[in-house]
C-alpha positions as CSV (number, residue, x, y, z in Angstrom):
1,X,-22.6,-11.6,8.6
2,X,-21.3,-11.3,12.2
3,X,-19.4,-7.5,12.4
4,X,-18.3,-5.2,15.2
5,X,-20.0,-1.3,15.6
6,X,-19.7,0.9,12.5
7,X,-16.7,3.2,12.8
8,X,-18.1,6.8,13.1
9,X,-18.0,6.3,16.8
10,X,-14.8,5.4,17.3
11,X,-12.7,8.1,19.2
12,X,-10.5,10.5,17.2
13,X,-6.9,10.3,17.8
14,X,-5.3,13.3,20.1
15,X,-4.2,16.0,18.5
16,X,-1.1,15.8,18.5
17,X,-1.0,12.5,16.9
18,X,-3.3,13.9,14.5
19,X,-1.0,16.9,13.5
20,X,2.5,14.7,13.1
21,X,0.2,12.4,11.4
22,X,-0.9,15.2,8.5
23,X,2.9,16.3,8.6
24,X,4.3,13.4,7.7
25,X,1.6,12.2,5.6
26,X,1.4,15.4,3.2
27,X,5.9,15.6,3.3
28,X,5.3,11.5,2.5
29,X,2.9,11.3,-0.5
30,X,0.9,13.8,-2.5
31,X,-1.3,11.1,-4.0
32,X,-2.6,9.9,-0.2
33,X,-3.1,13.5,0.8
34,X,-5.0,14.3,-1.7
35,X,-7.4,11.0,-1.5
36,X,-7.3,11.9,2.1
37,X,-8.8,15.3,1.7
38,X,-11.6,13.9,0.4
39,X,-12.8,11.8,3.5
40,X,-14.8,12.6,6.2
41,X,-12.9,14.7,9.1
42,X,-12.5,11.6,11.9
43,X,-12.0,9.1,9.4
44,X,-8.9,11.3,7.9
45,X,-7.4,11.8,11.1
46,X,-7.1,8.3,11.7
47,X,-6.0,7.0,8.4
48,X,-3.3,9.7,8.2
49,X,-1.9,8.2,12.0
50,X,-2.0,4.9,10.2
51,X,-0.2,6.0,7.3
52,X,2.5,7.8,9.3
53,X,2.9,4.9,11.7
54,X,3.8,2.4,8.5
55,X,5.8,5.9,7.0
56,X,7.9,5.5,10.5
57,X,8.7,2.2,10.6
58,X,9.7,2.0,6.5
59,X,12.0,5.5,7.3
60,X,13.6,3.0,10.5
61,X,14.6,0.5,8.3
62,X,15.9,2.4,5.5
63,X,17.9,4.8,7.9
64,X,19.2,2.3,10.0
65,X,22.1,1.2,6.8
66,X,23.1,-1.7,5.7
67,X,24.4,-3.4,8.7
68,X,21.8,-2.3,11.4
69,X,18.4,-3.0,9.4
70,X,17.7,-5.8,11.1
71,X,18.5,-4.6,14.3
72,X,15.8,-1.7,13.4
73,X,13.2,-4.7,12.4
74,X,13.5,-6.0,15.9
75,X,13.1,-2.9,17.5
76,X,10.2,-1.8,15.5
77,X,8.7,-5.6,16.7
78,X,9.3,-4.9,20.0
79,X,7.5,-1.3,20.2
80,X,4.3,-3.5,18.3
81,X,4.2,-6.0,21.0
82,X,4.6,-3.6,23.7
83,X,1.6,-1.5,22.1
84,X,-0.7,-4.0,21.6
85,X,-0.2,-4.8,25.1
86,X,-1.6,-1.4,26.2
87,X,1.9,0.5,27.2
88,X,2.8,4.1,26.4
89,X,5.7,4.8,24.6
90,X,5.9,8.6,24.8
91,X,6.4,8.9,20.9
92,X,3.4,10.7,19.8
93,X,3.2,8.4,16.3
94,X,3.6,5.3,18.3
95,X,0.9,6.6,20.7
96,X,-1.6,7.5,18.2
97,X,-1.5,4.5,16.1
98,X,-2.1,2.5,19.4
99,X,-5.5,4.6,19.9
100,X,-6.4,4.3,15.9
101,X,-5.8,0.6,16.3
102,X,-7.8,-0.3,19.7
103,X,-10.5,2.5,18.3
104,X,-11.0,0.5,14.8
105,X,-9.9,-3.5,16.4
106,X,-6.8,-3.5,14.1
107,X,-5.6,-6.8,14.1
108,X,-2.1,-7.0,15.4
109,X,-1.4,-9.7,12.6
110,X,-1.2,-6.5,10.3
111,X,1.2,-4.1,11.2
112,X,3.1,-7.5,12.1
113,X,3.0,-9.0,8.7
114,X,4.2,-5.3,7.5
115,X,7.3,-5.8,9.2
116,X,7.5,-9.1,8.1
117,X,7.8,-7.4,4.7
118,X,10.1,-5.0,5.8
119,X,12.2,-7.7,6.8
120,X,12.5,-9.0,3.6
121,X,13.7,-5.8,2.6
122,X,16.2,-5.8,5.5
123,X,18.1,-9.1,4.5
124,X,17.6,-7.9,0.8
125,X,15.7,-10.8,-0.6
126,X,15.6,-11.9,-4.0
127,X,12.2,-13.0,-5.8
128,X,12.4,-16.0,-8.0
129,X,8.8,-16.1,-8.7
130,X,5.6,-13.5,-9.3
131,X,4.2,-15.3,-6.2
132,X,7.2,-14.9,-3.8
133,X,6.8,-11.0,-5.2
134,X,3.1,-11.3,-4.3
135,X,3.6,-12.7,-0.8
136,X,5.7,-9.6,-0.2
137,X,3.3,-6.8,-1.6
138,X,0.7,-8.7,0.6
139,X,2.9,-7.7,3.5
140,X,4.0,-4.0,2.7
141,X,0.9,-2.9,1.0
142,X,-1.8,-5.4,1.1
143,X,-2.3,-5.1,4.8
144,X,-2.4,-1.4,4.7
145,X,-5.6,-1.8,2.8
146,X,-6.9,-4.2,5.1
147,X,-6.2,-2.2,7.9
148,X,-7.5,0.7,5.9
149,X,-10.8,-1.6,6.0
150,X,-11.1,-1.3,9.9
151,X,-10.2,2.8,9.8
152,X,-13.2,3.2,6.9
153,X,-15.5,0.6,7.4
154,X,-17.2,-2.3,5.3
155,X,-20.6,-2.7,3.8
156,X,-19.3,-6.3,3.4
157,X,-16.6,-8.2,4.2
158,X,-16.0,-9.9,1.2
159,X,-14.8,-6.5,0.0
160,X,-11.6,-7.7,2.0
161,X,-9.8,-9.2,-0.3
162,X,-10.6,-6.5,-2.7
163,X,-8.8,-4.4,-0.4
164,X,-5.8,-6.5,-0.7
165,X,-5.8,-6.4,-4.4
166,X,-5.5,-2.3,-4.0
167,X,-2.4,-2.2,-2.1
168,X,-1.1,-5.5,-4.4
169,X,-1.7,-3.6,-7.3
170,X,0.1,-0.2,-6.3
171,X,2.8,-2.1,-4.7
172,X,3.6,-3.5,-8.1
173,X,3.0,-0.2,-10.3
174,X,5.4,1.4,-7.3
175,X,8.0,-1.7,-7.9
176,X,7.9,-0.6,-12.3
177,X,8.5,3.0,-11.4
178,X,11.6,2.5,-9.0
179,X,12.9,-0.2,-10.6
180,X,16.6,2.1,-11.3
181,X,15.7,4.0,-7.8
182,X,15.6,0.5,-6.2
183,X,18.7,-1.1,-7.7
184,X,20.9,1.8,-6.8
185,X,20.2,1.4,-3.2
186,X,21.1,-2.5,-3.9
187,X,17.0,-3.7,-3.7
188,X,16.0,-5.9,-6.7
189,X,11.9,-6.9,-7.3
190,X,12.0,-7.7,-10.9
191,X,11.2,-11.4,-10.3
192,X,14.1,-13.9,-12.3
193,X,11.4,-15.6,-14.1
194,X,10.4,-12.4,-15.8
195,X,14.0,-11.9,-16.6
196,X,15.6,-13.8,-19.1
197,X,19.0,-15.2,-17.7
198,X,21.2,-12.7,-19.4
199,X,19.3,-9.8,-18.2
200,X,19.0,-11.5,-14.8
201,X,23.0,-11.7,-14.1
202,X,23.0,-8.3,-15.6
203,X,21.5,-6.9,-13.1
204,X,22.7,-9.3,-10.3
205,X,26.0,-8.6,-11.3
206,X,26.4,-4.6,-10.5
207,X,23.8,-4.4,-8.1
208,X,24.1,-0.7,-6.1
209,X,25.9,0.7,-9.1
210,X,25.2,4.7,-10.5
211,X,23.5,3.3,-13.2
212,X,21.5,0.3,-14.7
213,X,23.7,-1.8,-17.2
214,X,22.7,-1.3,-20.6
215,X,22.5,-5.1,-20.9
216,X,19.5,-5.5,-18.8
217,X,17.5,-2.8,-19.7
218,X,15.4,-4.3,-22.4
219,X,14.9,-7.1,-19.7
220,X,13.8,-5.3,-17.1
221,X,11.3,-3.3,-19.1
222,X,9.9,-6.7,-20.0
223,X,9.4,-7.8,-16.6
224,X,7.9,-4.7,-15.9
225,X,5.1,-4.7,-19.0
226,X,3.9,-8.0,-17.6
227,X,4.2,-6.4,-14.3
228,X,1.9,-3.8,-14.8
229,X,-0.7,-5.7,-16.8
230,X,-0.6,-8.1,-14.0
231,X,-1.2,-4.6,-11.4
232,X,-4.3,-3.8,-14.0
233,X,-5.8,-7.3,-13.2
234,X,-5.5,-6.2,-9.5
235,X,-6.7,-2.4,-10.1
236,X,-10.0,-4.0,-11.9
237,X,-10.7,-6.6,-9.2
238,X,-10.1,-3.9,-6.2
239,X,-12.9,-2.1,-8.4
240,X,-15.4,-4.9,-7.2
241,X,-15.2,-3.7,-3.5
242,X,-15.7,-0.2,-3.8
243,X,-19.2,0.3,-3.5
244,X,-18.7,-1.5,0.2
245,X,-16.8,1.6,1.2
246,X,-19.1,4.3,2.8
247,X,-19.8,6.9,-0.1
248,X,-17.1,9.5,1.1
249,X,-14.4,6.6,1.5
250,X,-14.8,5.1,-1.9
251,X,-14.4,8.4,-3.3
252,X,-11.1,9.0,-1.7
253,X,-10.1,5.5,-2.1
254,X,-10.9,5.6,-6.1
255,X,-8.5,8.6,-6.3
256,X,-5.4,7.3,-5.2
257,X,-6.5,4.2,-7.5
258,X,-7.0,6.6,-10.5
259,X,-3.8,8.1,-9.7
260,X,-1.3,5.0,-9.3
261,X,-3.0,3.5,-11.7
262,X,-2.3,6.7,-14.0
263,X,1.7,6.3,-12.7
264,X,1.8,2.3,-14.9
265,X,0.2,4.4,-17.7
266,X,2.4,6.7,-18.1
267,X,5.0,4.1,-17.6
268,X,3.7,2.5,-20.2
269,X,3.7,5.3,-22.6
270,X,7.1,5.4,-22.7
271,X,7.6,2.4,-23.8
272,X,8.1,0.8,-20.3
273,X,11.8,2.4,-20.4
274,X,12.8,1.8,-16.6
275,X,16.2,3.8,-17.6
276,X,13.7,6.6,-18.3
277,X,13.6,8.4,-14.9
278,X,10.9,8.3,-12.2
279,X,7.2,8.7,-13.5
280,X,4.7,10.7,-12.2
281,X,1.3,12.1,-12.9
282,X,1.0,16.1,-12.8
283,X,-1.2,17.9,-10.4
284,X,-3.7,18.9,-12.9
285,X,-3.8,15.5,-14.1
286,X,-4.5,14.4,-10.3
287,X,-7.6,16.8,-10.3
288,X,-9.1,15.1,-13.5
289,X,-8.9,12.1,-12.0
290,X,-10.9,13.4,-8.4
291,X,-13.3,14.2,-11.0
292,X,-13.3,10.5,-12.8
293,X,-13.7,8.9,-9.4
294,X,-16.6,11.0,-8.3
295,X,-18.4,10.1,-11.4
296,X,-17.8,6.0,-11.1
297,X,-18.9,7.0,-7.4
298,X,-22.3,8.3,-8.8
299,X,-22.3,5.6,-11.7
300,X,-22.0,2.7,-8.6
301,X,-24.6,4.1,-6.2
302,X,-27.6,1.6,-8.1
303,X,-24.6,-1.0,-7.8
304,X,-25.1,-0.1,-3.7
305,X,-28.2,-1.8,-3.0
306,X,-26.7,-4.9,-3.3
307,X,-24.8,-4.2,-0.5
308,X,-26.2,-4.6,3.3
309,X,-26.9,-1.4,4.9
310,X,-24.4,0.0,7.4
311,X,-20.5,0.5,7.2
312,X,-18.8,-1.8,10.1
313,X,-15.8,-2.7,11.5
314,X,-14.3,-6.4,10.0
315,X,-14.1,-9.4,12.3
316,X,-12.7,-11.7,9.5
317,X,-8.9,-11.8,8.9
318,X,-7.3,-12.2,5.3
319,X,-4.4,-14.3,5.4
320,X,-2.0,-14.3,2.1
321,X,-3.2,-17.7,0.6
322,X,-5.6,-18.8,-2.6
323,X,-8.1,-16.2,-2.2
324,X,-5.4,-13.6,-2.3
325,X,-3.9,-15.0,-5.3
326,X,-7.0,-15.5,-7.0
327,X,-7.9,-12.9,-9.5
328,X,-11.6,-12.7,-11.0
């Protein structure tokens, strides 16, 4: 297997990219802060500029309103094409996620197929099918992970699509917990072949409205059971990759597995009520769960061997296609 240097020598970030980066990543999500806690000193640094670079450019979309979103998606293109091409733009997330991404060789396919996604968002598409669905999660979370890969560094690149079955699977348990947080601001996921054509124009039909219409309730929380079981399926084959993660990285990576995956269960629990209110998983819940993914990370190091020696940078790109799809 061909691969580029391992990524412990790659230069930090400033610091001032590094402190907006922590800012905005601990205001952004407790469940990454926490993972991120739990990695090596560099290696946090730059995952928390890549983080708050994809944080800025969801926030520019969202802000923008209704009638300038895609306006904002062409900006946000142009400021990726001008800093792949090596020019300053004086904004200090901008600037540190250009070091992070020349430091680890981030493709520039990546962050562009992330604003493909938040494109999609932009003209407010509609999913017919669980594979348009996928094709969009590959975007807006599945190159996260990959890019994640060049930040942490691979045993083995065939842990790549792995990666892309992490973000898949958290994409979809985020889709089941917003679903009423999503439809308010006029966004719908719940592909229409989950939804049975009542429920379907039920929720076509007051899209943006204070409050779900009763009528599509028990079809939404249908779509989102299979949803989830379909995220679990995900979860278990992003499993396969971890011991390709340096020791420290799959550690932190596990965490924030443990704890979205924790978000469907308790989902779940509930009986999958997507009128129930947002679900989330309790602070001393999180720290049983640091302690579940420290003991798989024990149980997996005999799994390790198998591995090559060495955590490098990837060379190979993972486009969305068959092997994404694929599910062990």
């Amino acid at each position: 297997m061909r691969a580029t240097p391992p990524t412990g020598g790659a230069p930090a970030p400033s610091d001032a990219a590094t402190r907006a980066a922590r800012a905005i990543l601990a205001a952004g999500s407790k469940s990454f802060a926490l993972a991120g806690r739990l990695l090596p000193a560099g290696q946090r640094d730059r995952a928390a500029v890549v983080y708050a670079y994809c944080r800025r450019a969801d926030d520019a979309v969202d802000q923008a309103g209704p009638v300038d979103r895609a306006g904002a998606v062409a900006r946000l293109r142009g400021e990726l094409a001008r800093l792949y091409a090596g020019e300053a733009s004086g904004n200090v997330v901008l600037d540190g996620f250009a070091e992070v991404a020349r430091a680890c060789r981030i493709p520039e396919r990546y962050p562009a197929e992330l604003l493909a996604g938040m494109e999609m968002d932009a003209t407010g598409q509609r999913y017919d099918t669980v594979e348009q669905l996928l094709h969009y999660g590959y975007r807006v979370a599945g190159t996260v992970g990959l890019m994640m890969c060049h930040v942490l560094g691979l045993r083995d690149q065939r842990a790549l699509v792995p990666a892309v079955h992490l973000g898949l699977a958290m994409q979809l348990t985020n889709i089941c917990r917003d679903v009423e947080e999503d439809w308010r601001l006029g966004r719908l996921y719940l592909p229409a072949e989950l939804l049975d054509p009542a429920g379907a124009r039920n929720l076509a039909s007051e899209l943006g409205s204070v409050r779900l219409p009763a009528g599509a309730l028990g079809p939404a929380s249908i779509a989102v059971e299979q949803l989830l079981a379909l995220a679990d399926r995900y979860y278990r084959s992003a499993d396969l990759g971890m011991a390709a993660l340096p020791w420290r990285a799959s550690l932190a990576i596990r965490t924030a597995r443990l704890v979205y995956a924790a978000i469907g269960h308790r989902i779940a629990a509930r009986g999958f009520d997507v009128g129930a209110g947002r679900a989330v998983v309790p602070g001393a819940t999180k720290l049983v769960l640091v302690g579940r993914a420290a003991a798989a990370a024990v149980r997996e190091l005999p799994a390790r061997a198998a591995w090559p020696a060495g955590a490098r940078i990837p060379d190979r790109h993972v486009h969305f296609g068959p092997d994404v799809l694929c599910l062990p």
